[in-house]
C-alpha positions in Angstrom: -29.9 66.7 -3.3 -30.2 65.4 -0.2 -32.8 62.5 0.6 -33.5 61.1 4.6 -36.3 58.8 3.8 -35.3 55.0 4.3 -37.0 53.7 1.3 -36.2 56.7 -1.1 -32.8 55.9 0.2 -32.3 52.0 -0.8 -34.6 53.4 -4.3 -31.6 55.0 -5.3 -28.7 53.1 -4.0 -30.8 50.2 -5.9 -30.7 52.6 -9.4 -27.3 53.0 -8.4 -26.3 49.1 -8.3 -28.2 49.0 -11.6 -26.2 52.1 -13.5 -22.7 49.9 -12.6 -24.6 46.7 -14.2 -25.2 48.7 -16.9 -22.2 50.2 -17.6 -20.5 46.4 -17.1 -23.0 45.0 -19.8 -22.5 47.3 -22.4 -18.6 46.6 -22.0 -19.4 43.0 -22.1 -21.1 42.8 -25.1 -18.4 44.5 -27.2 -15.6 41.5 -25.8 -14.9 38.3 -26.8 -16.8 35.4 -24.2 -13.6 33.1 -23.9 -10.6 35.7 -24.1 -12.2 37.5 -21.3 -13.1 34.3 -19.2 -9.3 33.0 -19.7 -8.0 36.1 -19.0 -9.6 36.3 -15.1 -8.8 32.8 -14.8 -5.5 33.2 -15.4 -4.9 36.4 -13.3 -7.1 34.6 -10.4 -4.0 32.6 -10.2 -2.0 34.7 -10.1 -3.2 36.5 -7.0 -3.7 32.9 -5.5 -0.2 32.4 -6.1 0.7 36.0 -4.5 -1.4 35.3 -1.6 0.4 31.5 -0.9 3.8 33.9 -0.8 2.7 36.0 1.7 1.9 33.5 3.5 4.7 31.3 2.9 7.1 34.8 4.1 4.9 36.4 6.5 7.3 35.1 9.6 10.2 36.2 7.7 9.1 40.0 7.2 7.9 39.5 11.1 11.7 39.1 11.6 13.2 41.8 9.5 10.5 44.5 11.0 10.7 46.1 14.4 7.8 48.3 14.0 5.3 44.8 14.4 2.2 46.6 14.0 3.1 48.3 10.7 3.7 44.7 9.5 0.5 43.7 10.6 -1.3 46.5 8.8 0.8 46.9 5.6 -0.4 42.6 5.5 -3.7 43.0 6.1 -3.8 45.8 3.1 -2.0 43.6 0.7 -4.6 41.0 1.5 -7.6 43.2 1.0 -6.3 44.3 -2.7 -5.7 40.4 -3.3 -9.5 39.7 -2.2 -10.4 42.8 -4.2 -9.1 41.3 -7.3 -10.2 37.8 -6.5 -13.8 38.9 -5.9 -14.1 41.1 -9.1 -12.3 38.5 -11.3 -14.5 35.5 -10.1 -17.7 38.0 -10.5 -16.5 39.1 -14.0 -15.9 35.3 -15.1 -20.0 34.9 -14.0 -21.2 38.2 -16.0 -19.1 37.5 -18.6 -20.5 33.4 -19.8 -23.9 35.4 -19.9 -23.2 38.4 -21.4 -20.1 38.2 -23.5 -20.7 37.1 -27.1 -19.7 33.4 -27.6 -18.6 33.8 -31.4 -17.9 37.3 -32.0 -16.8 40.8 -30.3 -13.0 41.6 -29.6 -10.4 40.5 -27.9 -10.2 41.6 -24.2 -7.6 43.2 -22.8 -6.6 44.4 -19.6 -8.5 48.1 -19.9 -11.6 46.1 -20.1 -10.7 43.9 -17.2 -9.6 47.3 -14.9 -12.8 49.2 -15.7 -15.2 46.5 -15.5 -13.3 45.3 -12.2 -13.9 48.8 -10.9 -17.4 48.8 -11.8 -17.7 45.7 -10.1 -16.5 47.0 -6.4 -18.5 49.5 -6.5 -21.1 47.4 -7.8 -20.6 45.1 -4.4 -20.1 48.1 -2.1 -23.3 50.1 -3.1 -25.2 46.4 -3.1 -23.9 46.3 0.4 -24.4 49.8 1.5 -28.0 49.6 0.5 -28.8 45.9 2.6 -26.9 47.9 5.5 -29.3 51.0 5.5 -32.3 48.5 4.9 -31.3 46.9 8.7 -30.9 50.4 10.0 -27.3 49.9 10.6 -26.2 53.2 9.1 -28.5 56.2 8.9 -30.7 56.8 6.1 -28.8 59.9 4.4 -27.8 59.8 0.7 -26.4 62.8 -1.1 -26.3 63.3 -4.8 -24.2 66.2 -6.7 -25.2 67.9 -9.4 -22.2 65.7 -10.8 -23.6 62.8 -10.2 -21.8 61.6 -7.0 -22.9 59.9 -4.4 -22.1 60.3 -0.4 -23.5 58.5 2.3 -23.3 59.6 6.0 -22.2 56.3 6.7 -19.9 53.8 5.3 -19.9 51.4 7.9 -16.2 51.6 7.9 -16.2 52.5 11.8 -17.2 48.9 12.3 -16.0 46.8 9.8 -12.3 47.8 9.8 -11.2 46.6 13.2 -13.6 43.9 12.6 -11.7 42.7 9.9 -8.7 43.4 11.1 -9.1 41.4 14.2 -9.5 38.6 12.2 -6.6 39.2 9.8 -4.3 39.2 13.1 -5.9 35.8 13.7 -4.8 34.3 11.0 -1.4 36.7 10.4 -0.3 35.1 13.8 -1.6 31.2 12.6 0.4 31.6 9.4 3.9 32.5 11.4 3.4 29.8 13.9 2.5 27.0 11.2 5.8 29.0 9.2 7.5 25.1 9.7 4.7 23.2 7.6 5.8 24.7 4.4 9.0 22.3 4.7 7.7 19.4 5.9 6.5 16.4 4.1 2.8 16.2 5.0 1.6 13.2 6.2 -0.7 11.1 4.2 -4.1 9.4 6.8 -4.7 6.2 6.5 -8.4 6.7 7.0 -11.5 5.8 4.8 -13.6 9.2 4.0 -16.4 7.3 6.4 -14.2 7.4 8.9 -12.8 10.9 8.5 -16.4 12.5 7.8 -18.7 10.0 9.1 -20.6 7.5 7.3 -24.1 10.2 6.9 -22.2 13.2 5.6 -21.3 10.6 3.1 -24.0 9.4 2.2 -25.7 12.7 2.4 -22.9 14.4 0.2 -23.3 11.4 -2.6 -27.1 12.0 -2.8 -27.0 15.8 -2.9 -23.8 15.8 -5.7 -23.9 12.4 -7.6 -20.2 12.1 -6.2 -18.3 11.3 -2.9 -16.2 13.9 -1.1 -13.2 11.4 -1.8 -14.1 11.0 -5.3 -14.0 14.8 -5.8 -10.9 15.3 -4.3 -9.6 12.8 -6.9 -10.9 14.4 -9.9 -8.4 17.4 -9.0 -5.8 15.3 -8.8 -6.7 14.0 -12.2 -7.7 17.3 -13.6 -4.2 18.1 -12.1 -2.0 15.1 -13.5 -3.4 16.1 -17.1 -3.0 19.6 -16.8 1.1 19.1 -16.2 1.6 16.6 -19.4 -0.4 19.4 -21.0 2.2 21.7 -19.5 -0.1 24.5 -19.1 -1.9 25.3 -15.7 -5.6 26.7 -17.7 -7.5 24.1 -19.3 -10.2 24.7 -22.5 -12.0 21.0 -22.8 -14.7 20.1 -24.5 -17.1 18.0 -21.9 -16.4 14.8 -24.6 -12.7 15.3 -24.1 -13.3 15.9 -20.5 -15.5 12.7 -20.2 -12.7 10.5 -21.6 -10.2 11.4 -19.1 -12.4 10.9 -16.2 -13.6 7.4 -17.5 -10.0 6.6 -18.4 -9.1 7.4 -14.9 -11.8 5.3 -13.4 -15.0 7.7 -12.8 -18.5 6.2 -13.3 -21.0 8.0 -15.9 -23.2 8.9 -12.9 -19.7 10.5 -11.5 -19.3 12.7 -14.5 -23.1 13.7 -14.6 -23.2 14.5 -11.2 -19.8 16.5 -11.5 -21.3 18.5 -14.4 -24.8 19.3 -13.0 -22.8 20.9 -10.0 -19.7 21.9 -10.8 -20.3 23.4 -13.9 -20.9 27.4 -13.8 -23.8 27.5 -16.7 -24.2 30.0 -19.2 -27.2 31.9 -19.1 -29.2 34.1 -21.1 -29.5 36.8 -19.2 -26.7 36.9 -15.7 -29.9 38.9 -13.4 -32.4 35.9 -13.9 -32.3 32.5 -12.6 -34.7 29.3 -12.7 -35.1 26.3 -11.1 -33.2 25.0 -9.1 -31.6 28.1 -8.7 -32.9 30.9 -6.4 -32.4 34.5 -7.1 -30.3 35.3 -4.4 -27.8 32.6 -6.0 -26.3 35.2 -8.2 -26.8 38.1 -6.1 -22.6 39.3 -6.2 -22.4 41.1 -3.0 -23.4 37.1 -0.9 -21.2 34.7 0.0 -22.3 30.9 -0.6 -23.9 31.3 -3.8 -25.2 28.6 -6.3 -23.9 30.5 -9.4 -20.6 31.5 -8.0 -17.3 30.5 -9.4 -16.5 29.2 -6.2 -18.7 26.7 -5.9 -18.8 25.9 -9.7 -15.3 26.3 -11.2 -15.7 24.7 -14.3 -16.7 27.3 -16.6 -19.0 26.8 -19.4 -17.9 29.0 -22.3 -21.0 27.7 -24.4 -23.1 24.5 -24.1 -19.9 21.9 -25.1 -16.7 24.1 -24.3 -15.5 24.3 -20.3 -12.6 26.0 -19.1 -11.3 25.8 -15.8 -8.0 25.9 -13.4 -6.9 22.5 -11.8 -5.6 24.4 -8.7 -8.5 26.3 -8.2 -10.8 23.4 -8.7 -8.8 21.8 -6.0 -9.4 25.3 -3.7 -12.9 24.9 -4.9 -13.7 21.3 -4.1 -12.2 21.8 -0.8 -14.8 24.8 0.3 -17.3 23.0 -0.7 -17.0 19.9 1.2 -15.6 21.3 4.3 -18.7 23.5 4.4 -20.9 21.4 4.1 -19.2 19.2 6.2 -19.3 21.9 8.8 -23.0 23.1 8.6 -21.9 26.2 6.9 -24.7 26.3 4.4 -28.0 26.6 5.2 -30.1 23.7 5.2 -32.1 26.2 1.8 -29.3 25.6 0.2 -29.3 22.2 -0.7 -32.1 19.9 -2.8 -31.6 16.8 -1.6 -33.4 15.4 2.0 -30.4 14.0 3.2 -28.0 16.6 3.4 -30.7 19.4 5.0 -31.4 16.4 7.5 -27.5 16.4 8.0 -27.1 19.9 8.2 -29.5 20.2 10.7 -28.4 17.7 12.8 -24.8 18.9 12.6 -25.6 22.3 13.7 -27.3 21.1 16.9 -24.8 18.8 17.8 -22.1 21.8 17.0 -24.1 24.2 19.5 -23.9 21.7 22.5 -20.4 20.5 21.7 -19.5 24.7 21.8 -21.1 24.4 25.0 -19.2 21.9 26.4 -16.2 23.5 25.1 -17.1 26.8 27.0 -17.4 24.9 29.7 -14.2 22.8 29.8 -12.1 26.8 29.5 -14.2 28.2 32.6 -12.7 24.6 34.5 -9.5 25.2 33.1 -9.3 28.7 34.6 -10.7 27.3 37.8 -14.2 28.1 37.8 -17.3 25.6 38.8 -19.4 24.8 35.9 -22.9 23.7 34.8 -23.9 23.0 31.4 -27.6 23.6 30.2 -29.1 24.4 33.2 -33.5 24.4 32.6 -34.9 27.1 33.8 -38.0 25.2 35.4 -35.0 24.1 38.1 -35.0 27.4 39.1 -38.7 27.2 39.6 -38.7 30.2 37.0 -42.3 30.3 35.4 -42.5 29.4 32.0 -44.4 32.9 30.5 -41.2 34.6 31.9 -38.2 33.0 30.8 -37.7 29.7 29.1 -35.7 27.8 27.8 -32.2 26.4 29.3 -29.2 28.4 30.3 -26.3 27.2 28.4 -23.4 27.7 30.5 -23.1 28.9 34.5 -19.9 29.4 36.0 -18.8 30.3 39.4 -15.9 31.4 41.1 -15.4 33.4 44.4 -19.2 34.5 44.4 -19.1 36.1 40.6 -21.2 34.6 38.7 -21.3 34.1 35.0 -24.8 32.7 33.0 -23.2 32.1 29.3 -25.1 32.4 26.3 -22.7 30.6 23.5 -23.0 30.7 20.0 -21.0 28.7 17.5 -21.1 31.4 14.5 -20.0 31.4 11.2 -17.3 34.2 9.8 -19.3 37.6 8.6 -16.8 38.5 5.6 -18.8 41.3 4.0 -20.9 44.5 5.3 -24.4 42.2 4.2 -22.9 39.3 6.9 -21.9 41.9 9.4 -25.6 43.4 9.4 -27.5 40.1 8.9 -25.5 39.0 12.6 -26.0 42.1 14.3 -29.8 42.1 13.4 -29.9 38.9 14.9 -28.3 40.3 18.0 -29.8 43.1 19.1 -31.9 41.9 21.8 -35.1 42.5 20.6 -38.1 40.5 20.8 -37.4 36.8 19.2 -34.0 37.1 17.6 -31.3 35.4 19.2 -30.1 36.9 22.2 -33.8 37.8 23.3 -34.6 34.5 25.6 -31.1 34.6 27.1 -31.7 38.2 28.3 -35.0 37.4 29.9 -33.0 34.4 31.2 -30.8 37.1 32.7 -33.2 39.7 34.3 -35.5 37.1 36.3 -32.6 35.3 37.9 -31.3 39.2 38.7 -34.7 39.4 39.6 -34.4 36.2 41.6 -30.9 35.3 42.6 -31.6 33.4 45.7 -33.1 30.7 43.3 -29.2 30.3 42.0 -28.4 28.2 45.0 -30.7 25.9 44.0 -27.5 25.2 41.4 -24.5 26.8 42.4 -24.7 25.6 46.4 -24.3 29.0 47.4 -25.9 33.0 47.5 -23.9 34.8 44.4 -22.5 38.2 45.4 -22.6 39.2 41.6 -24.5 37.6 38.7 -23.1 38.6 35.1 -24.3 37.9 31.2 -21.3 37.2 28.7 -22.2 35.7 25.1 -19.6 33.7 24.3 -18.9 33.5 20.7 -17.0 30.5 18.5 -14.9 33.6 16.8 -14.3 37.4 16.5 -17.9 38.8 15.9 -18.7 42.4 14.9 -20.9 42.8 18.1 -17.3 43.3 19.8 -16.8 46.2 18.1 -20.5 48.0 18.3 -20.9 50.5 20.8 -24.4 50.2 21.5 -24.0 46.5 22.1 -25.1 47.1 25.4 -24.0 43.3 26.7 -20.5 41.6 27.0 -19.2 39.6 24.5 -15.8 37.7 24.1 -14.8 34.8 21.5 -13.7 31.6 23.0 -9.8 32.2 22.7 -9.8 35.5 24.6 -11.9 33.7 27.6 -9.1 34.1 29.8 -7.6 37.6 28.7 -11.6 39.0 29.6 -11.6 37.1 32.9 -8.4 38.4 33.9 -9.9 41.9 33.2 -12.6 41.5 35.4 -9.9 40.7 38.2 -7.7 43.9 37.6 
């Protein structure tokens, strides 16, 4: 059978997602809550441990390869079976504290973590498939066998593997030239966490969590410290026994509450429904920055007293957490408190001018003339044809270059990837839409650029500069030009050959 209608499509990629949750529940409810939990934990480490190795050797293997590009790839495959297994472990460890009996069912072994792991990817890829046909990224075709099989014109895979491969090679190269930090002493700042974050994420952070960024960062080291007297590197606690060594080492009551409202992974009674504060798309697998995920909340609550939990990986944990929120990286939805959206917000507006001015500083540093943020009313452009301000204009032997820049985050999955290209197709009110009728009246009306540049431009161009690799670079039908900061100078020496 062979279906072409868009909804009748997502229908049954949806019944599809839901046949793998199935099959993963009825496993589930046969296996035994904490055996399964501390098994993933435990292997999560393991592959944690296996990736810090690669990275440790990558400039080694560099060396003892000629064939540089086979190294690259035979990496970058290693990596995507680590994340594999990280992904379906962490997801398994979130089914598996609301499904799993607590008192009863057997022991789990490893065939029950490789078939439910299994069940898992595909679980994510279908999840994925299905948000990608929704966008109209791939074409509406499913096929289903009288076996049950099912085929899809389109992976997506035309896209997304040099996509992610450009950005493996990104960090491939960062982790040979930074090859000398594994054998240094790193050096301990001096600086207060006001100083290093600023005194309103700060603030903002301890009203949102019931802890400081510092403070967190200290309960690892705790967590940590106890684990090695304990000489085991998986930790089963009750949150009594768990109380007692945070107050013995100095943390408030409102400390602990705050760490257990938010960094506790809750059991619930069923893993497909949430309630306030959570939102549904909190445990939706197949997203990144999710509420309920073991990345955000790696203490694990085998039942309402029992937590279990890895000091490294809370350490990993903490870490993402602050940085991203540090960073903007969540959305403003994401958080309760008024504080931290206000930050957020203000963060990412002051990120999008500083990229700006960053854009800016390259085009000098390559010799062009610059102008930042240049109105559009100074062109004497009316306002019911283009608005707004032109971010970057740069100028050099009469070419001339009006930048749209973004400061993006990193797409990791095939939801990410179509989520970003939705937003930048050019079509009325998403986010390339003002800068391209920004574009076509000063086309329209070049002579108006002198009012800027000093001069009558003999080419005008559009380039969106991006923060970072972005799928749009590897789209055909992106019909503008688009380069990431870093390879500024590679494009503009291009353009000159």
């Amino acid at each position: 059978m062979i279906i072409t209608d868009r909804e009748r499509c997502n229908d049954a990629l949806n019944k599809v997602v839901n046949a793998y949750w199935v099959r993963c529940k009825r496993r589930l409810e046969e296996v035994d809550r904490r055996s399964l939990v501390l098994r993933c934990i435990r292997n999560n480490e393991a592959v944690i441990a296996e990736q810090d190795n690669w990275k440790r050797t990558r400039r080694a293997v560099v060396a003892l390869h000629h064939d540089q590009r086979d190294v690259v790839l035979a990496s970058q495959k290693a990596r995507e079976e680590m994340d594999r297994t990280q992904i379906s472990h962490r997801i398994m460890v979130e089914m598996a504290i609301c499904t799993c009996p607590d008192d009863s069912g057997r022991e789990a072994a490893q065939e029950d973590v490789d078939y439910l792991g299994a069940q898992i990817l595909q679980m994510v890829a279908t999840a994925q498939e299905s948000d990608a046909m929704r966008a109209e990224a791939i074409p509406a075709w499913v096929q289903i066998s009288l076996a049950g099989d099912i085929r899809l014109e389109s992976d997506f895979s035309h896209l997304m593997r040099p996509y992610m491969l450009s950005h493996f090679e990104v960090s491939h190269r960062s982790d040979i030239k930074d090859y000398e930090r594994h054998f240094t002493e790193p050096a301990h700042g001096t600086k207060t966490e006001e100083e290093a974050f600023g005194q309103a994420f700060v603030h903002a952070f301890l009203d949102e969590y019931g802890i400081a960024p510092a403070r967190l960062a200290e309960v690892s080291t705790v967590l940590a410290e106890y684990a090695y007297h304990q000489h085991t590197d998986i930790l089963v606690q009750s949150r009594s026994s768990l109380l007692d060594i945070l107050s013995n080492a100095g943390f408030s009551e409102k400390e602990f509450n705050g760490l257990m409202q938010h960094f506790v992974l809750p059991n619930r009674p069923d893993w497909t429904s949430v309630h306030a504060p959570f939102r549904p798309k909190d445990w939706w697998l197949w997203r990144y920055r999710r509420h309920l995920s073991l990345m955000a909340r790696p203490l694990v609550a085998l039942n309402h007293e029992i937590v279990a939990y890895a000091p490294g990986f809370c350490e990993d944990s903490f870490r993402h957490v602050v940085m991203e929120a540090y960073s903007g990286a969540f959305d403003t939805e994401y958080f309760s408190s008024r504080s931290m959206k206000k930050y957020t917000g203000a963060v990412n507006g002051r990120s999008g001018l500083d990229f700006n001015k960053a854009v800016a500083s390259r085009f000098d540093q390559l010799g062009w003339k610059v102008w930042t943020e240049i109105p559009m009313s100074q062109l004497h452009c009316p306002e019911s044809e283009a608005s707004g301000d032109i971010d970057v204009v740069a100028v050099k032997d009469g070419v001339v270059f009006l930048c749209e820049c973004k400061d993006l985050s990193f797409a990791r999955t095939i939801t990410e990837v179509v989520d970003q290209l939705g937003r930048f197709r050019g079509n009325r009110g998403d986010d390339l839409w003002k800068h391209i009728r920004r574009f076509e009246w000063i086309q329209r009306n070049a002579a108006e650029l002198r009012l800027v540049i000093g001069q009558q431009p003999k080419e005008i161009r559009s380039l969106l500069v991006t923060s970072k690799i972005v799928p749009m670079q590897h789209l055909e039908t992106f019909s503008g030009a688009v380069t990431p900061i870093d390879s500024l100078p590679g494009y503009l020496q291009q353009l000159v050959n």
